[in-house]
TORMARBA-111819 format. One record per residue (C-alpha): x, y, z; residue number from 0; residue in one letter. Coordinates in steps of 0.001 Angstrom, whole numbers, plus 500000, padded with zeros to 6 digits. Example, Ala and Ser with C-alpha at 12.3 -4.5 7.8 and 13.67 -1.06 7.14 Angstrom:
% residues 2
      u      v      w   i aa
 512300 495500 507800   0  A
 513670 498940 507140   1  S
% end
This chain:
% residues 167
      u      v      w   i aa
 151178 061487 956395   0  X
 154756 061930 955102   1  X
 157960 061122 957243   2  X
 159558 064254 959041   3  X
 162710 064990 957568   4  X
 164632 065805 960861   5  X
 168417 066214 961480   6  X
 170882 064833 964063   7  X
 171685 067690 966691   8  X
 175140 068076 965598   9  X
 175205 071931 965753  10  X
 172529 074507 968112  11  X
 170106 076025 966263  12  X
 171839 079641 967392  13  X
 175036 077767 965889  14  X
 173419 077152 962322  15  X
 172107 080718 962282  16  X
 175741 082115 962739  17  X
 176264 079378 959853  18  X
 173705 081780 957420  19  X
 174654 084720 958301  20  X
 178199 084119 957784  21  X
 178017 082280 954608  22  X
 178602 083606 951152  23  X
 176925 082607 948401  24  X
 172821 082117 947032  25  X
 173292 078327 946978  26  X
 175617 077830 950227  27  X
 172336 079790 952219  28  X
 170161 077730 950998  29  X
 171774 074525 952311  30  X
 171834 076019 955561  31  X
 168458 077141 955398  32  X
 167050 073476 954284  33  X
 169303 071824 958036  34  X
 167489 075406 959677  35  X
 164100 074068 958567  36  X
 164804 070721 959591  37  X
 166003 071550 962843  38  X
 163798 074396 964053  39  X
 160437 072542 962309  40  X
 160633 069325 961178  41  X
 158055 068496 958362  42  X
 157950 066250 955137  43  X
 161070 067327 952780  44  X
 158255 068059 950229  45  X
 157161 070936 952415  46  X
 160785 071972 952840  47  X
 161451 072081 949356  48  X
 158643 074148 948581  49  X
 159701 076350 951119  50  X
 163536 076881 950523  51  X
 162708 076576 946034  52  X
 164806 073835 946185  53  X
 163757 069797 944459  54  X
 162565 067644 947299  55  X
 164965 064585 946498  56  X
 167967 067573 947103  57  X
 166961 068309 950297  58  X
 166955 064511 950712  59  X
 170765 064405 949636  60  X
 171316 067356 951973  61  X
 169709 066044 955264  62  X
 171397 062394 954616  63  X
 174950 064092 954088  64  X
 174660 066635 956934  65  X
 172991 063258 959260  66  X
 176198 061685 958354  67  X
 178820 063847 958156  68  X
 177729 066779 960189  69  X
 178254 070286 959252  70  X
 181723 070019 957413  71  X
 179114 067995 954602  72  X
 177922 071386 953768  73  X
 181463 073390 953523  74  X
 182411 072174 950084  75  X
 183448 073161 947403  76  X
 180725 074710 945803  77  X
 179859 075379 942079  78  X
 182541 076724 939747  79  X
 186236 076225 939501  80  X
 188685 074373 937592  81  X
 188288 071252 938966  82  X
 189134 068932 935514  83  X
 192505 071395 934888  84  X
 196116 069467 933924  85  X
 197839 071974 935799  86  X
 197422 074816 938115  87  X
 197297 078168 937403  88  X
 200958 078622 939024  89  X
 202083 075682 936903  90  X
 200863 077171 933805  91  X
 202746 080438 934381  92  X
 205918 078613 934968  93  X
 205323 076188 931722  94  X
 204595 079133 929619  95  X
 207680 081206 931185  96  X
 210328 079365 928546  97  X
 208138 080335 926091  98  X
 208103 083683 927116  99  X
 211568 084247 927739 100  X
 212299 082850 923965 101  X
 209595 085377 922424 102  X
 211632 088080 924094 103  X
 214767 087296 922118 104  X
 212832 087699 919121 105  X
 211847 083951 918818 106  X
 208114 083153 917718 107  X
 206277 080642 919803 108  X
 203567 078747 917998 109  X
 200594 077309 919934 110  X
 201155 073981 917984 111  X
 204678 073917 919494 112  X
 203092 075001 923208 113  X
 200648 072094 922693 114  X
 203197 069575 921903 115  X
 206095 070513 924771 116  X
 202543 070124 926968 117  X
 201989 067098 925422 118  X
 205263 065724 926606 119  X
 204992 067015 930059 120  X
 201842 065862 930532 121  X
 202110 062215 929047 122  X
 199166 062339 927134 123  X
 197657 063829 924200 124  X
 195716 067238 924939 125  X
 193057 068826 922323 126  X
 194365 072568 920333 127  X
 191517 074618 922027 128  X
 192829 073772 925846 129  X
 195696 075504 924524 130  X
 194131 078331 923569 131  X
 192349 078936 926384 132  X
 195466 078341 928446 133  X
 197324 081428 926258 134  X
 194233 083446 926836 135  X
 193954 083314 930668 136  X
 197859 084202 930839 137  X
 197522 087147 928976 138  X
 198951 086106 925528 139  X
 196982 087254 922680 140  X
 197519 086616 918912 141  X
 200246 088808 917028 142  X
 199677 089178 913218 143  X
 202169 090838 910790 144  X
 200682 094550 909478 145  X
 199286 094307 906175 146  X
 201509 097254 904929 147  X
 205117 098190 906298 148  X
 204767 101281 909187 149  X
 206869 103406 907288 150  X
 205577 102799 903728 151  X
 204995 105951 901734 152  X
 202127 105200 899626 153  X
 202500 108655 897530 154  X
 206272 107305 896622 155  X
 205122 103744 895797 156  X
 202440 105074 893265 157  X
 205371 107240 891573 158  X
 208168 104436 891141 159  X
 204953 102520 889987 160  X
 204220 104887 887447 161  X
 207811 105658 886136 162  X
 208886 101755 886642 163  X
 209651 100203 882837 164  X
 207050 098068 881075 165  X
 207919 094600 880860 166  X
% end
């Protein structure tokens, strides 16, 4: 027979229900529900797994780090976020702000120029596309000139075209 994957009492079972019901999120429940199973009946984690659709060696990881750390092991972070980012989303909007106030007075603001200034606040080199996507969360969006002028008469263009003099 397989060990039993138990837990250390570190919260009442009434206590880790509260925990489920409160929690947000598909793959925050089911960390709960894997210390639930372990608490209320304690079986091999292969059972477990099968029962929460989770691998057995992750409810291994989940019962050593809850055994260790008790329940603030399970209150991380979670999936998602920008957790490799330069700068925050605050500093961002306060880098591109110069930049902003310059294309206001008519000034253009190239994303090669954004990506050097960067590069100098930041120390290090930084690739064009993290750029890109930096201009595209703050709301900046590419401006291309119009292919004809907005108050271009095409009628009068073909007449001085017609009546110009041959070369």
């Amino acid at each position: 027979m397989s060990k039993l994957t138990q837990v250390q009492p570190h919260l009442s079972v009434a206590a880790i229900q509260e925990r489920i019901k409160q929690t947000a999120g598909f793959v925050r429940v089911q960390k709960w529900l894997v210390i639930y199973n372990a608490a209320v009946d304690p079986r091999p984690a292969r059972a477990i797994a099968m029962h929460t659709g989770l691998a057995q060696q992750t409810v291994h990881n989940l019962v050593s780090q809850y055994n260790r750390q008790g329940p603030s092991a399970l209150e991380g972070p979670g999936k998602g976020g920008r957790r490799r980012s330069y700068l925050t989303r605050e500093e961002e909007a306060e880098f591109l702000q110069a930049f902003t106030d310059r294309a206001l007075t008519g000034q253009v603001a190239t994303a090669m120029e954004i990506k050097r200034t960067l590069e100098k606040k930041l120390g290090h080199p930084v690739d064009k596309s993290m750029v890109y996507k930096m201009l595209k969360r703050h709301g900046w969006r590419k401006v291309v000139p119009r292919p004809a002028h907005e108050k271009a008469d095409p009628e009068r263009q073909a007449a001085f075209k017609k009546n110009s003099p041959k070369r």
